[in-house]
C-alpha positions as CSV (number, residue, x, y, z in Angstrom):
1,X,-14.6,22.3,-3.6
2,X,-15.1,18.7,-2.7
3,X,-13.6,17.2,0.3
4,X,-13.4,14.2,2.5
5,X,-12.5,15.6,5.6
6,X,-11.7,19.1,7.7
7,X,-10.5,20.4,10.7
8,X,-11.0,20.0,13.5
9,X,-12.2,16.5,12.2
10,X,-9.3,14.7,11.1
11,X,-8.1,11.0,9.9
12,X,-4.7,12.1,8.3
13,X,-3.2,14.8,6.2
14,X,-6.2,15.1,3.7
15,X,-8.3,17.7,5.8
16,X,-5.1,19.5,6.9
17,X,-4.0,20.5,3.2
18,X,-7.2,21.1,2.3
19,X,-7.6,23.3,5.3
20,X,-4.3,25.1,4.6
21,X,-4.9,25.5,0.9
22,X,-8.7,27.1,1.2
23,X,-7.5,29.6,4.1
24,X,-4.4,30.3,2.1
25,X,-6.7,31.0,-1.4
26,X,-8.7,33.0,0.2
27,X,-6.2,35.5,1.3
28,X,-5.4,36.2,-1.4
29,X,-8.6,38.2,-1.7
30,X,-11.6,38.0,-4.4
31,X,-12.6,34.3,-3.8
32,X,-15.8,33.0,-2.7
33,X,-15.4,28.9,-1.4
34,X,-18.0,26.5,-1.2
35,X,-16.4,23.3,0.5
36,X,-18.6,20.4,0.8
37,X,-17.4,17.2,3.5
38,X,-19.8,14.0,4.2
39,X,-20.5,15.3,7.6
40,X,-19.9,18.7,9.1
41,X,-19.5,18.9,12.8
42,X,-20.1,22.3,13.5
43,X,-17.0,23.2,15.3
44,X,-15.3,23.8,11.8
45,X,-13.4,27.1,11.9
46,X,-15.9,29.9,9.5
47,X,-15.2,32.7,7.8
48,X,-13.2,31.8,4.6
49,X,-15.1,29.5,2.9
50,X,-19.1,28.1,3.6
51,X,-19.2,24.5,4.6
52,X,-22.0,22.2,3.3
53,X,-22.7,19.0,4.5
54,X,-23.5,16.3,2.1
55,X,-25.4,14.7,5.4
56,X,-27.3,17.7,5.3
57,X,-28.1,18.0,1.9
58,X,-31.7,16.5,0.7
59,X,-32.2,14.3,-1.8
60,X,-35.8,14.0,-1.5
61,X,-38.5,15.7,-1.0
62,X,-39.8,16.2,2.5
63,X,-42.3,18.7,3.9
64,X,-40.6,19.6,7.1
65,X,-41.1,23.3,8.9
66,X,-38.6,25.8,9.2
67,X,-38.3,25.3,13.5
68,X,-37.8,21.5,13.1
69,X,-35.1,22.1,10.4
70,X,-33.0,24.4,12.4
71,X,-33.5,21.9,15.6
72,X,-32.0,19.2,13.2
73,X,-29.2,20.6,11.5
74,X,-28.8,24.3,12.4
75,X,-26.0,24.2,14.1
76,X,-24.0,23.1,11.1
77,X,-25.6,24.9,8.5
78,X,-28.3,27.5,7.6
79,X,-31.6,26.4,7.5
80,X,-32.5,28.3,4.3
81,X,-29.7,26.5,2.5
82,X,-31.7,23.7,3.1
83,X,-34.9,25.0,1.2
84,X,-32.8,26.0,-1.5
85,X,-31.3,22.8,-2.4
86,X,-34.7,21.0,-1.9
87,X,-35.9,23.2,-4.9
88,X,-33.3,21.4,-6.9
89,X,-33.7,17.7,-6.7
90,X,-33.0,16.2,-9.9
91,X,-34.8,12.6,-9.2
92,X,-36.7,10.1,-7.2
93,X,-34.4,8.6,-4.6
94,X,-37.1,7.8,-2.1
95,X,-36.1,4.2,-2.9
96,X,-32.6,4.3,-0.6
97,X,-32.1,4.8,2.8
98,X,-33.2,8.2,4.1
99,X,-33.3,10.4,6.8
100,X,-36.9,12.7,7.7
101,X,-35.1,15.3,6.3
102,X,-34.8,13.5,2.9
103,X,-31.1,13.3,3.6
104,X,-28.2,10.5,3.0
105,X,-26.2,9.6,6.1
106,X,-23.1,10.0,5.8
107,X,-20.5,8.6,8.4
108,X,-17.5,11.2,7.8
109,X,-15.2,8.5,8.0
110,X,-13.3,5.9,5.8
111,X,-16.0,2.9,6.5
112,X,-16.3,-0.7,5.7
113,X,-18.7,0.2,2.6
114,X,-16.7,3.6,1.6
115,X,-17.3,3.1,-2.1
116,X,-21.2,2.8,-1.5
117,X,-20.6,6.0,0.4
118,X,-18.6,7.7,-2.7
119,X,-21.3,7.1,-4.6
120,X,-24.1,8.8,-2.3
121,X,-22.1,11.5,-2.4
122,X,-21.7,12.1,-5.7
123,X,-25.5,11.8,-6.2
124,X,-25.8,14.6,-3.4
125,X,-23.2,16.3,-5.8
126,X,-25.2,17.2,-8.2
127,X,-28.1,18.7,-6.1
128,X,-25.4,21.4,-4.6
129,X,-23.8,21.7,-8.3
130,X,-27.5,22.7,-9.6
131,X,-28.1,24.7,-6.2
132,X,-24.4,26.8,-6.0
133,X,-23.2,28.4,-8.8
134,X,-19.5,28.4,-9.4
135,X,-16.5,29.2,-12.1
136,X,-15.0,26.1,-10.9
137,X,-15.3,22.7,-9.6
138,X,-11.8,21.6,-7.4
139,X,-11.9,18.0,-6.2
140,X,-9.8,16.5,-3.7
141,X,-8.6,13.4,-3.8
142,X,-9.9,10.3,-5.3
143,X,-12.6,9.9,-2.9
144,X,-14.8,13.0,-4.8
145,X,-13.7,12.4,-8.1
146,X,-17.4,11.1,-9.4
147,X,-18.8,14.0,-7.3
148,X,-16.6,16.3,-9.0
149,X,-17.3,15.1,-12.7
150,X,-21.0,15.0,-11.6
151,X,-21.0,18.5,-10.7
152,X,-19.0,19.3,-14.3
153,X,-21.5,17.6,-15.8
154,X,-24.6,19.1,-14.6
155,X,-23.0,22.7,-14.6
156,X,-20.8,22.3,-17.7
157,X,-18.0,24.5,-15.6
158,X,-14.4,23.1,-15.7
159,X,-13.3,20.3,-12.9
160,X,-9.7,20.5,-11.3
161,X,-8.7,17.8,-9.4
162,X,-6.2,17.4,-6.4
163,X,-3.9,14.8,-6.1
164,X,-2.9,14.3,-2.5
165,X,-1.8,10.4,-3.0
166,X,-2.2,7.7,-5.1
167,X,-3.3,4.2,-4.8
168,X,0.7,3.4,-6.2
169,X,1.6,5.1,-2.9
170,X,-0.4,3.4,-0.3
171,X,-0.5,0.3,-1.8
172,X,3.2,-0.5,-3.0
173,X,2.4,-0.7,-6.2
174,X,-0.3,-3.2,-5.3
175,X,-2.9,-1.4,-6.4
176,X,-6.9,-1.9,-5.9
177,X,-8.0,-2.1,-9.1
178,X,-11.9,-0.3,-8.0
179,X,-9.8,2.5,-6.6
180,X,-7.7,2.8,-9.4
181,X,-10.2,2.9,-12.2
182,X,-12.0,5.9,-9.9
183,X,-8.4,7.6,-9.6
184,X,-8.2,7.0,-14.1
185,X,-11.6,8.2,-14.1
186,X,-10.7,11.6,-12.4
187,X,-7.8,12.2,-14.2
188,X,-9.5,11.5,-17.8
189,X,-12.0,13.5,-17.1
190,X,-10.6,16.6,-15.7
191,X,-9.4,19.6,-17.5
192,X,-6.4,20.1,-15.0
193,X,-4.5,18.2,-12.8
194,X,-2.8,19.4,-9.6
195,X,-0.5,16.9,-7.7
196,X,1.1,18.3,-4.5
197,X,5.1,16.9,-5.2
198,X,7.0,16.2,-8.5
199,X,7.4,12.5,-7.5
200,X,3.2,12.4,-7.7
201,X,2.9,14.2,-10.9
202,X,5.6,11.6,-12.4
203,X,2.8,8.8,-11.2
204,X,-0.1,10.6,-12.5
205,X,1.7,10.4,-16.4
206,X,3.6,7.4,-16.1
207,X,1.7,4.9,-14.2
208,X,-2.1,6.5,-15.1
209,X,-1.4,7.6,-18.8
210,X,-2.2,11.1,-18.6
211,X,-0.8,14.0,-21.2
212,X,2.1,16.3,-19.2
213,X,0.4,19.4,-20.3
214,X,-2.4,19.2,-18.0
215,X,-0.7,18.1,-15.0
216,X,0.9,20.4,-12.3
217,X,3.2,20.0,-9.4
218,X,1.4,22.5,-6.2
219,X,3.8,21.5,-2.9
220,X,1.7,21.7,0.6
221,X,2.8,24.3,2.8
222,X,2.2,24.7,6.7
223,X,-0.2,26.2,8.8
224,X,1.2,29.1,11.2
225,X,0.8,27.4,14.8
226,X,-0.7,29.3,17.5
227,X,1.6,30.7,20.2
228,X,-0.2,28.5,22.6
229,X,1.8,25.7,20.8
230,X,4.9,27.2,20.4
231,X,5.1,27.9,24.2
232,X,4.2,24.5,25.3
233,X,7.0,23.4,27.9
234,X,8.8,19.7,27.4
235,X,7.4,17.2,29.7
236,X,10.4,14.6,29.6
237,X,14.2,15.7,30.8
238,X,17.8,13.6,31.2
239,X,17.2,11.2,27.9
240,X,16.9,12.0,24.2
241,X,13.7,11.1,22.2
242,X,13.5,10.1,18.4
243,X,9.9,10.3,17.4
244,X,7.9,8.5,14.0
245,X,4.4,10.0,13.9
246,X,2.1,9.4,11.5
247,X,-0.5,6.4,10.2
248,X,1.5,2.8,10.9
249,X,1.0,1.3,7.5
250,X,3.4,-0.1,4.5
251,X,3.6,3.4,3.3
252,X,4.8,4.9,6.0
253,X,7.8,2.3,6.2
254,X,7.7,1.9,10.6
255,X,9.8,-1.0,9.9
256,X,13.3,1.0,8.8
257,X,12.0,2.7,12.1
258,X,12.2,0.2,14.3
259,X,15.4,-1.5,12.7
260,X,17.2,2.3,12.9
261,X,16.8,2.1,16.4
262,X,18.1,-1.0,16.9
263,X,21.3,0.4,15.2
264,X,21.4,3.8,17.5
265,X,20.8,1.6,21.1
266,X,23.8,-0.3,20.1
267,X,26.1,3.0,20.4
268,X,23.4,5.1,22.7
269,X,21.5,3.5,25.0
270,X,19.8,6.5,26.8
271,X,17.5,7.5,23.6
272,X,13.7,6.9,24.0
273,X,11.8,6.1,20.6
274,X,8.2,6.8,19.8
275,X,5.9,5.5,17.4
276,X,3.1,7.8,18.2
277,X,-0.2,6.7,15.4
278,X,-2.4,3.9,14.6
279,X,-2.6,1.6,11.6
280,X,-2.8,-1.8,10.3
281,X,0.8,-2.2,11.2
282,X,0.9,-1.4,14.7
283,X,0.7,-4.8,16.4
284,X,3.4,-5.7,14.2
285,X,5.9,-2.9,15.1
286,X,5.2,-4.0,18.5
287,X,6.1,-7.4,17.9
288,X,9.4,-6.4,15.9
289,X,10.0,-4.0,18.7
290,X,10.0,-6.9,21.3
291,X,11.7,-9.5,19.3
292,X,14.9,-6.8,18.8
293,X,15.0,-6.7,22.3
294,X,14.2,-2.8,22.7
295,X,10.6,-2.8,23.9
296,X,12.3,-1.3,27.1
297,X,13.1,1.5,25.0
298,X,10.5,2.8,23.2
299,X,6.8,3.6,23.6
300,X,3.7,3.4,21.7
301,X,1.1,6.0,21.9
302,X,-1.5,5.5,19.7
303,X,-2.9,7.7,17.7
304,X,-2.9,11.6,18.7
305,X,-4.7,14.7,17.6
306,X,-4.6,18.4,18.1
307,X,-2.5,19.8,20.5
308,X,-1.3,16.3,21.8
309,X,0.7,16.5,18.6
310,X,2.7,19.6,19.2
311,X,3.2,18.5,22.6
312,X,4.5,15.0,21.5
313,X,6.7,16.9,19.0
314,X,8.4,19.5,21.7
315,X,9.6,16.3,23.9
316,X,11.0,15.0,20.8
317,X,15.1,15.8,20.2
318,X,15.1,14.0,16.1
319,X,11.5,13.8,14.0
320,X,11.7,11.0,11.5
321,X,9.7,10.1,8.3
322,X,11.2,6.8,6.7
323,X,7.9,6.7,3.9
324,X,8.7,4.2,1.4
325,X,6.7,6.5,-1.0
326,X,5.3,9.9,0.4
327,X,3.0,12.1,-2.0
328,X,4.4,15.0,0.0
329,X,4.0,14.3,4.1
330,X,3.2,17.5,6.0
331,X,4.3,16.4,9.0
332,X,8.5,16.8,8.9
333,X,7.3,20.6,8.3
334,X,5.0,20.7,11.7
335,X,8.3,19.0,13.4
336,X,10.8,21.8,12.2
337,X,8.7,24.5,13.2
338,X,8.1,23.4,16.2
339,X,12.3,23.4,16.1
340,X,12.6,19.6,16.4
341,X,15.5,18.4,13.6
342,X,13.9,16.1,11.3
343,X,15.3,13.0,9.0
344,X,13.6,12.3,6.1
345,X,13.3,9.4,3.4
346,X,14.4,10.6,-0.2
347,X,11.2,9.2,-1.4
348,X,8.8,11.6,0.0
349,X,7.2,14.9,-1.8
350,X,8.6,17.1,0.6
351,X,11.7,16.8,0.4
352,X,11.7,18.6,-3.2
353,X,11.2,21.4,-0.9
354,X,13.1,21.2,2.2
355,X,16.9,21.9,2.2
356,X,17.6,21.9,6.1
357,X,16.7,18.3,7.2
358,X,18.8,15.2,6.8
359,X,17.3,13.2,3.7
360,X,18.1,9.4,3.3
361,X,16.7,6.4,1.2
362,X,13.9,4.5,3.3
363,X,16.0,1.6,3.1
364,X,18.7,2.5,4.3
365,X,19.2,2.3,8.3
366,X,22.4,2.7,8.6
367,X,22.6,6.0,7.7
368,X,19.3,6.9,9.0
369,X,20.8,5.9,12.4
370,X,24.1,7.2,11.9
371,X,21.9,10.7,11.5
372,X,20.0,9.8,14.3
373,X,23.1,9.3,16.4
374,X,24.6,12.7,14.8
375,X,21.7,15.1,15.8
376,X,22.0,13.7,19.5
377,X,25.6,13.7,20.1
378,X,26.8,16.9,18.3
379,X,25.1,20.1,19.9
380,X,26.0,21.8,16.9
381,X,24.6,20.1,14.2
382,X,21.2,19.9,16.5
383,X,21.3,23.3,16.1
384,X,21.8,24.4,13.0
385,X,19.3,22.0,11.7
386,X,16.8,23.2,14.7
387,X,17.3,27.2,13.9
388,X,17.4,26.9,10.0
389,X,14.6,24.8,10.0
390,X,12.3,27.2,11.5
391,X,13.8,29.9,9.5
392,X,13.1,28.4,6.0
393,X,9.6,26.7,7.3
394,X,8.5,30.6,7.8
395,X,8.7,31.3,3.8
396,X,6.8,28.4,3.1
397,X,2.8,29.0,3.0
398,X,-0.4,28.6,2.0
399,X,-0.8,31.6,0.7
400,X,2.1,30.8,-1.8
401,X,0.0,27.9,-2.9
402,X,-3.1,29.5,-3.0
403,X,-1.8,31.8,-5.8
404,X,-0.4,29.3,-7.4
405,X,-3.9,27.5,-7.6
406,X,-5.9,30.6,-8.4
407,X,-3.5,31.1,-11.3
408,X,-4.4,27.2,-12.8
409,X,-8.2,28.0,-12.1
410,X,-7.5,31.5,-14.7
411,X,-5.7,29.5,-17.3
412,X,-8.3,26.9,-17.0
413,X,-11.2,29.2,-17.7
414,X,-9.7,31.0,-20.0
415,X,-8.7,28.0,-22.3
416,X,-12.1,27.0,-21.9
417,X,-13.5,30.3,-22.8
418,X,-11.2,29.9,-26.0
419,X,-12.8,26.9,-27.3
């Protein structure tokens, strides 16, 4: 597997699915992972799948001794993995940047010169493909597409690729035509097609050109939380809070947010909103917030990780996700098993799934507010979407998807085999 990013390390819902999905394959027994990021930290959780660092990975030959390896990069990875992928450098690449250990930095973030950094790691790509062998190739996202079809080049195994988003859904339709043509790259060259809602799979054929029969619809699931989360105590008491979390960009749509609010504090004015994220947005929400005259009433946190999620989440009465267009959005899940009542636009992947939330258009802010207003002021509503929420998030998991995946990787190979 090819990645971009993994917990505890994360940017956005990319290394959370891709979390969920490899821990949920491999219960399912008989599977042996390799999942390669740009830049390991160490603190990645072990034990269902081995983690290799692209950073870590040596394009070049150096003569270095076993004591100063491990001093270098032992605590992400084993030293003799190190040797053995030395062994199998394909080329000369003495002429780019490089480390002493003949290795590629790699930032393990989405930088300024992110395609550059596509590209060195789909060169380091094919010294793990010729290093690791493997029945499959699974990249996620458009980010390891070359490093996927590199790998199914050198190894002549099948590629699958994962489609968590496309460029039609963060960009509006507006799309970057380099990202694009990797996205159309992937998709060409790939023997199957996995896109985590039926709205994405409906972009994959209609708006990249690819034949129906090799693309299929795998929905995210949720990772169990910890009881430590589950028992954290509410910090805020007296008013209600409505809570949008999540990156603050055009996708996302913070803008129906705001203008919702402005709807509820006409009828309710003891109800707190939070925009808790970052994003390209965020200046402007603040702007829009101020200039509707609600500033006073809602709160912007910037953007929170780990724990400071769930405990954002349990001070939170209504969780909202207005996306314009949402591949699938895990978050609304996270919110109703944490027993928060969510709201959620029409136009995201998730809501092919999900029966107990309150599902309107982005758009439309009157009856996102009228929702709003609904879960705070009738007890019983609040908790019927609250306890059926957390009922029908517990039959939705990983696991489920992992089967669903490992059955695609057997008709895969076997059609392979077949030709």
């Amino acid at each position: 597997m090819f990645g971009w990013e993994f917990p505890p390390h994360i940017l956005g819902g990319l290394g959370t699915a891709s979390y969920g999905l490899t821990k949920g394959m491999h219960a399912n027994g008989d599977m042996d992972i390799t999942f390669v990021i740009p830049k390991p930290w160490g603190d990645e959780e072990k034990g269902f799948a081995r983690i290799i660092g692209a950073n870590s990975t040596p394009v070049a030959w150096r003569d270095v001794n076993w004591d100063y390896v491990e001093s270098r990069i032992g605590k992400v990875m084993d030293p003799q993995l190190y040797y053995d992928l030395r062994d199998h450098i394909y080329a000369d690449f003495n002429y780019m940047r490089l480390n002493d250990l003949g290795c590629i930095e790699f930032s393990g973030r989405y930088p300024d010169n992110l395609i550059e950094e596509i590209n060195n790691y789909s060169i380091v790509a094919g010294v793990i493909a010729r290093t690791i062998d493997c029945d499959i190739i699974h990249a996620h996202d458009w980010l390891t597409y070359p490093a996927g079809i590199h790998a199914k080049n050198v190894t002549g195994k099948p590629l699958v690729i994962h489609v968590h988003a496309t460029d039609y859904d963060r960009s509006r339709g507006n799309v970057n035509p380099t990202v694009f043509a990797i996205e159309k790259d992937g998709m060409e060259n790939a023997d199957h097609i996995m896109c985590v809602s039926d709205l994405t799979r409906r972009t994959v054929i209609e708006k990249y050109g690819i034949n129906p029969d090799k693309v299929s619809t795998v929905h995210n699931a949720v990772i169990p939380l910890p009881q430590e989360y589950l028992d954290i105590k509410r910090r805020t008491e007296g008013e209600k809070v409505v809570t949008f979390l999540g990156r603050i960009t055009m996708q996302k749509g913070p803008e129906y947010f705001v203008e919702a609010a402005v709807k509820v504090l006409q009828k309710d004015k003891k109800v707190r909103f939070v925009m808790a994220g970052s994003g390209d947005m965020m200046d402007d929400m603040i702007r829009l917030a101020a200039k509707r005259g609600i500033a006073d009433r809602f709160h912007f946190t910037g953007f929170l990780r780990g724990k400071e999620v769930y405990e954002m989440l349990r001070d939170s009465d209504v969780y909202i996700m207005p996306s314009v267009s949402e591949p699938f959005g895990i978050s609304p899940l996270e919110a109703m098993e944490m027993g928060v009542p969510s709201i959620i636009s029409k136009q995201s992947g998730c809501a092919e799934i999900l029966d107990n939330v309150i599902k309107t258009d982005y758009w439309d802010v009157d009856a996102m507010a009228d929702a709003i207003y609904s879960i705070l002021n009738y007890p019983a509503m609040y908790k019927t979407l609250r306890d059926k929420g957390i009922e029908e998030i517990h039959g939705i998991t990983w696991e489920k998807a992992g089967k669903k995946v490992i059955d695609i990787y057997k008709q895969v190979i076997a059609s392979r085999n077949h030709q």
